[in-house]
Steps between C-alpha positions, in 0.01 A plus 500: 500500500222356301166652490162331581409478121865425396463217792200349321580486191806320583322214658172477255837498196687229757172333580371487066884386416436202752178386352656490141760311615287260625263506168800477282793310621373159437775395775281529844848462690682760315182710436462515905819582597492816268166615601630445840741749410303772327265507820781541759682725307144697471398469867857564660493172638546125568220299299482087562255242389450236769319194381287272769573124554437201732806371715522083490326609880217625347610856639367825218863700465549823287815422317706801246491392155611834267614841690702815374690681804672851448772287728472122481547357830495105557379497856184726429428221208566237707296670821207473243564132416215262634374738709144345675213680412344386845727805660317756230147346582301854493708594204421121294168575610431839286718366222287224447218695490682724230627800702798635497715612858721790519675520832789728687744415784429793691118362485503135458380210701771306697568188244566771214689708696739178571545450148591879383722481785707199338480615180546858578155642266325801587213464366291269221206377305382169450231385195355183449591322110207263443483215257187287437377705758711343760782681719801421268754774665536838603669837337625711752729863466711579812736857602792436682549915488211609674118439617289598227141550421292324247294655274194395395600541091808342607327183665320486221784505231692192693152346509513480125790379479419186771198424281763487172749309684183233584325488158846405318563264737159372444531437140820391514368232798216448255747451212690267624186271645364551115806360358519234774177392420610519116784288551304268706210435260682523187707206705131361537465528146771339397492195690100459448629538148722265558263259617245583241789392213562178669116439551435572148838282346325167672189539390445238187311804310495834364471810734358838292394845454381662171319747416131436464477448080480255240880441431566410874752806529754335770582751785650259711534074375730272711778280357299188522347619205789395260422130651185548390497645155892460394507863481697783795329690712684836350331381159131641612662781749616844412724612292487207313156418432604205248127342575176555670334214680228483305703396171523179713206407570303265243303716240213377518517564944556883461225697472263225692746500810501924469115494514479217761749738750279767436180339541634399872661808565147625478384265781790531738889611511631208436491202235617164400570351130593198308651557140797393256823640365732385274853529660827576291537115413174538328319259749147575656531548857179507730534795781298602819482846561351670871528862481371814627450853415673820682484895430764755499446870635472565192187274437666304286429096500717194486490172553719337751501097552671159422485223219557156535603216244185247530612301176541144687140574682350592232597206231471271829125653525460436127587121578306456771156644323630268186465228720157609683332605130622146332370280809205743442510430160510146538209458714284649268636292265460197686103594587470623128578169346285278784246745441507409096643160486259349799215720590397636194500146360323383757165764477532415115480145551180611793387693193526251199282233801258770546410548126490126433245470828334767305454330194388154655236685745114559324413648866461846399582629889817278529626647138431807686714443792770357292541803321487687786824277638619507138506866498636538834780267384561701210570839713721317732762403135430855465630638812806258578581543094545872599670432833727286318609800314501718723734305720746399204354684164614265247536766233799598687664117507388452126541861339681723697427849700387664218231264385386474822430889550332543217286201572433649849414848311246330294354302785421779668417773202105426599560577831604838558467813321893573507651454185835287508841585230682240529885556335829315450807458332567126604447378108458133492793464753396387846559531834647272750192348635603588876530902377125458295332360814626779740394784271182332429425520802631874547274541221201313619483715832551781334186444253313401811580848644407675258192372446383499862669869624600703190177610330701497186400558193846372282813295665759440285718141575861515337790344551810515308793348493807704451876414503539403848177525674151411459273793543079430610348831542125512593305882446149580551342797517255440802448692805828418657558456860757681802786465532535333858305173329794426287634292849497173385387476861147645404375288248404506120709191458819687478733253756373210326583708109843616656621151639430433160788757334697420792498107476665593086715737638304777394307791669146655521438882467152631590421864395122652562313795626141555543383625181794429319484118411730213607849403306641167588846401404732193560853450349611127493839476421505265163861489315746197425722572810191397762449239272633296786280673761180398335633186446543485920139595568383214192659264731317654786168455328574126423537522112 
């Protein structure tokens, strides 16, 4: 016979061995069984785990799902086999509330005493196995030997053990919903993947991410891009890294579109960009770019967007304002020549009359009159002699741009306090009078500018022409202006001075802060191959 304290320590080793089962064996079937075991061989008894479930009827049954019997009998498993809670009701009742129910035949209630009669028990104790917090089953210990009593440390022991069998059947419940929901969302991700791949394929244009620096470090480019540039994707993504972006676009683009992304970045988290690259075939390609910026975790910016080809649109533009300047162009040239060839000739023929009247007059008060008249006359040759110019400036038709800047620089040298530099490298070639009047006129705003707004005490005029380009930079070191006013939208002249560059094919950079003075630049393409192009907008222009 075993002692009280030899009795214990059996169970609390039985009970401990059951728990690590459960902890280790990373088989919950297999695990259950043996615990199963270690607790009936402990207790001297029958242990089963009963799990609840709905019948199709709706009906709450208790049904045996793992047991270990000292002798395995069918019929008592099958006597505990959908067996309606409805019968237990006082018993469901303090399970659900997290009690546990001992009971003996000698002293049980009639339905319990039915049952222990078929399956021949003595005496038992149910506990409640909770998952989610929700009545998931029940862990009960039955003697088919004798009626016994149940201790309070033993209650508590198989308590334990109810609470172990529930919280690995939680995680492995919460397991399984984990890597349902995995399965089900990396499913989600693959087919919005999917879909993002075939969105991104149609669209005529480069999708991106790169980091947030000068060399346009690619994190992410889409295949269009090799449509777009004649170079693969994999040639600006790691590992190759063959070529950044940036080595693409035009030279003379970089570090003004860098500063123009920043300088909207500061306004907002998004931004929009025209600029040039030269693509593997050597050709210069015009490109809209829409982007925006995001943050990492780490704090760490990049720039996420898309760039399309606007080539066609853009030469199409270039057309278009060819067209507009030359009809432009030709009205003033119309209205210059009336103005010269009729009008003027007509006050100088009023004026010659009025002298002659003069001269044939001795009424001292009509000679006064007439020179009055005469005088008036005189201002009015004046005026439409400089309107004339204005309109048309003949230095340009006769001479060329640079004689007609530095005529316009000595017209005005009384004027204004700025002093004008006026350099070139043109020698005593020309330029094609279509290219002269356009950056006259550039240059003539400009001037005007800078004389109204800049305060400036030195502007330098310069333009240069180099091996494929022709190069007018404008400086002056006046009080400069914000940044928000270089919108051609807001004035200073700057839509009229960029449909200018654009009608040539060219483009107008604006760079000023307050403080800091005001850099002008346009580049005008100007080599043999667009020989042909300026020989288009000639036409246009009606020469």
């Amino acid at each position: 016979m075993q002692t009280a304290r030899e009795y214990n320590d059996c169970v609390l080793i039985g009970v401990s061995k059951a728990i690590n089962e459960l902890i280790i064996n990373q088989n919950f079937e297999e695990a259950l069984d043996r615990s199963l075991q270690h607790i009936g061989q402990a207790f001297d008894g029958d242990v089963f785990v009963a799990e609840v479930s709905l019948t199709p009827g709706k009906e709450m049954v208790l049904s045996v799902k793992h047991h270990w019997m000292k002798v395995y009998s069918q019929k008592r498993l099958a006597q505990n086999t959908n067996k309606p809670l409805a019968a237990f009701a006082q018993i469901f009742e303090l399970l659900k509330a997290g009690k546990s129910y001992a009971f003996k035949k000698s002293t049980a209630d009639l339905e319990i005493s039915r049952h222990l009669e078929l399956t021949g028990g003595k005496s038992g104790v149910v506990f409640p196995i909770f998952v989610r917090e929700n009545l998931w089953g029940t862990l009960s210990l039955n003697s088919m030997e004798e009626e016994r009593d149940w201790g309070e440390a033993t209650l508590s022991v198989l308590q334990s053990f109810a609470c172990a069998i529930g919280s690995i059947l939680t995680k492995i419940i919460y397991r399984n919903s984990l890597e349902q929901d995995i399965v089900q969302q990396s499913q989600q991700i693959v087919e919005t993947n999917r879909r993002y791949q075939s969105l991104v394929h149609n669209i005529p244009g480069v999708v991106f991410r790169c980091a947030m620096d000068q060399s346009w470090t690619m994190v992410y480019i889409s295949p269009y891009v090799e449509e777009l540039t004649g170079y693969e994707a994999s040639q600006f993504l790691a590992p190759e890294f063959k070529r950044s972006f940036a080595e693409l676009i035009h030279p003379n683009d970089r570090d003004f579109i860098w500063m123009e992304i920043n300088r909207q970045l500061k306004k907002g988290s998004s931004y929009k960009v025209n600029y040039r690259i030269v693509d593997l075939q050597g050709k210069t390609k015009w490109l809209w770019e829409q982007g925006t910026v995001q943050e990492n975790s780490h704090g760490e910016a990049s720039l996420e967007g898309c760039i399309i080809d606007i080539t066609d649109r853009v030469e199409s533009h270039e057309k278009v304002m060819a067209a507009t300047l030359a009809t432009e162009d030709r009205e003033r040239r119309y209205f210059s020549r009336e103005i010269h060839d009729n009008l003027q000739q007509i006050l100088t023929t009023a004026h010659l009359n009025l002298q002659h009247a003069k001269r044939k007059l001795m009424n001292p008060k009509a000679q006064a009159y007439i020179e009055s008249a005469s005088g008036s006359v005189n201002e009015a040759i004046a005026e439409t002699r400089s309107l004339s110019h204005k309109l048309m400036p003949k230095t340009i038709q006769d001479y060329g741009y640079v004689a007609a800047v530095a005529a316009m620089i000595d017209n005005i040298r009384p004027t204004t306090s700025t002093k004008f530099d006026f350099q070139h490298n043109l020698g005593s070639d020309g330029l094609p009078e279509d290219v002269a009047l356009c950056l006259y006129r550039i240059t003539q705003e400009a001037i005007t500018n800078i004389m109204k707004y800049a305060q400036a005490k030195e502007a330098t005029i310069q333009l240069m022409r180099h091996q494929s380009m022709l190069i007018l930079t404008i400086d002056d070191n006046g009080i400069g202006f914000e940044s928000d006013v270089l919108d051609p939208a807001k004035g200073f002249g700057l839509n009229n001075m960029s449909n200018r560059a654009t009608a040539l094919g060219g483009k107008l950079e604006v760079d000023s802060a307050v403080g800091k003075g005001t850099h002008i630049l346009v580049e005008v393409p100007y080599q043999t191959e667009n020989q042909d192009d300026r020989t288009e907008i000639k036409d246009l222009i009606g020469r």
